[in-house]
N, C-alpha and C positions, 0 to 999 in steps of 0.2 A: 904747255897745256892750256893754258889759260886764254881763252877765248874773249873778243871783242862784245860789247852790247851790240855793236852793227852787226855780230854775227850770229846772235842769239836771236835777233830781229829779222830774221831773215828764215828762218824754221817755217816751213812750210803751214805749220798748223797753231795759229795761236791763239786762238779762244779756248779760254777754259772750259767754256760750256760746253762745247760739241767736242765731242770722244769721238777722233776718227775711226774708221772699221779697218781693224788689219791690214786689209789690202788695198786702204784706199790710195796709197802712193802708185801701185801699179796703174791706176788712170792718171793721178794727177799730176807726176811729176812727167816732166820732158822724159820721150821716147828712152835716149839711152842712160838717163839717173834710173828712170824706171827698172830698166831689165838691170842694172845695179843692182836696188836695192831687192827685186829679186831672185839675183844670183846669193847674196850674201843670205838672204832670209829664209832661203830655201836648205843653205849648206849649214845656217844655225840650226835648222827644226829640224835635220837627219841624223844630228846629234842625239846619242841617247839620254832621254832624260828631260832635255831642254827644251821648258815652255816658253811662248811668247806671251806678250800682256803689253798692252800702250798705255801706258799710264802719261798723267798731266805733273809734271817735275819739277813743276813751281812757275815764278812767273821769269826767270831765265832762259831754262832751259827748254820750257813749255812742255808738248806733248812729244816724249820718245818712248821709242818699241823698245823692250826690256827683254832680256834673254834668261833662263836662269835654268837652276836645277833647284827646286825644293826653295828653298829660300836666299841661295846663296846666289848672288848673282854670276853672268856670264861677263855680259856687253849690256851696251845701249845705242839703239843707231838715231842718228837725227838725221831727220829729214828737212833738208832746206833746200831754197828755191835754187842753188845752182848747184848743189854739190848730195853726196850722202857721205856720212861721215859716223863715224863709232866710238864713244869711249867705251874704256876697260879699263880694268884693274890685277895688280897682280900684287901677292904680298912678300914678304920678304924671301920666302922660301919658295915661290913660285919665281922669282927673279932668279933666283939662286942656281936651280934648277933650267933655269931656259941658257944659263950661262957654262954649263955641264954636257949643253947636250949640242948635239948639231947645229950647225952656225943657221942666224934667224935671217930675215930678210930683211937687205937697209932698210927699210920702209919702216920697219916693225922697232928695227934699231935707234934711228930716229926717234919716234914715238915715244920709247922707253927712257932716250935722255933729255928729253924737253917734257918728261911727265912730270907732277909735282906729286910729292911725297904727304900724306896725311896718316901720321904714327905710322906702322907698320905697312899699310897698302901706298902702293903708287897709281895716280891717277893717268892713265894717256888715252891720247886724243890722234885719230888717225885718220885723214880723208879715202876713200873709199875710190881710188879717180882709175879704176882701171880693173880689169882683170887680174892684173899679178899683185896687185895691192891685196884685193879680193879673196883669193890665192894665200895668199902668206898670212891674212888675218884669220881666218878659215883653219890654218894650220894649227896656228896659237889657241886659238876657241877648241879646236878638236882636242888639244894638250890640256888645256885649262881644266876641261870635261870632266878627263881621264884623271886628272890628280885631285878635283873637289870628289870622286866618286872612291878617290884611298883615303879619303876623311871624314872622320862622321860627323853630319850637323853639328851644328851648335845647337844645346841645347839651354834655352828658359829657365828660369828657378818658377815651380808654380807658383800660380796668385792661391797667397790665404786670405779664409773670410770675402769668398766675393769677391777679391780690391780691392777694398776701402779697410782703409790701415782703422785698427784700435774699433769698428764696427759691426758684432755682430749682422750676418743677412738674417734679415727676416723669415721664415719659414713660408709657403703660399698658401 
């Protein structure tokens, strides 16, 4: 999973300042990354539930398209200059479960054992280089979907007082 700085360096968009627009990889990247990352962007947001959002991800990973439902993520797709490529995540019981059901696809399989493990989620990293890649990550996202949708959020403890521990808020 663990990616190069040359390959973090190579992200289509890395200025923090400028927050690309949604679809600005449909002009910018080469013809066929392009219809990529609109095949896969298209079969994310037909998912029920699942917003998109580009956030800036630090100064590695820079700026990637975020998928999610509610607050629990999907994917992330990076956009760089020669490829389109997605992490994911899946947790113990989402591994569990993909290992139950119908055989996945190498590609995906791959992914899953060169992912690196952080507590209970695994992190994988998948290049996007094809239509059956496309395809078979598309399949796991639509599964992903359908089992964060048998869970209910995570829920916050509320903030007392405002915040700000041991302080009275002022009244206005």
């Amino acid at each position: 999973m663990g990616r190069s700085s040359a390959y973090w360096k190579s992200n289509l968009y890395l200025s923090e300042e400028v927050e690309p627009d949604p679809s600005a990889p449909l002009q910018d990247l080469a013809p066929a990354l392009a219809s990529r990352f609109g095949l896969v962007r298209d079969g994310l947001l037909k998912l029920p539930g699942v917003a998109e959002q580009v956030r800036f991800m630090g100064p590695t990973w820079h700026w990637a398209w975020e998928y999610g439902v509610g607050n629990r993520k999907v994917c992330w797709l990076h956009l760089m200059k020669a490829s389109v490529d997605v992490t994911f995540t899946l947790s113990d019981s989402d591994e569990s479960r993909l290992s139950k059901g119908p055989k996945i696809a190498s590609v995906l399989t791959r992914a899953l054992v060169e992912g690196q493990r952080t507590g209970p989620v695994k992190w994988c990293w998948l290049e996007l280089s094809d239509r059956r890649s496309i395809d078979a990550f598309l399949n796991l996202a639509r599964r992903k979907v359908e089992w964060l949708a048998e869970r209910p959020a995570p829920r916050r403890a509320p903030r007392l007082h405002g915040g700000r521990s041991g302080e009275a808020k002022e009244a206005d």
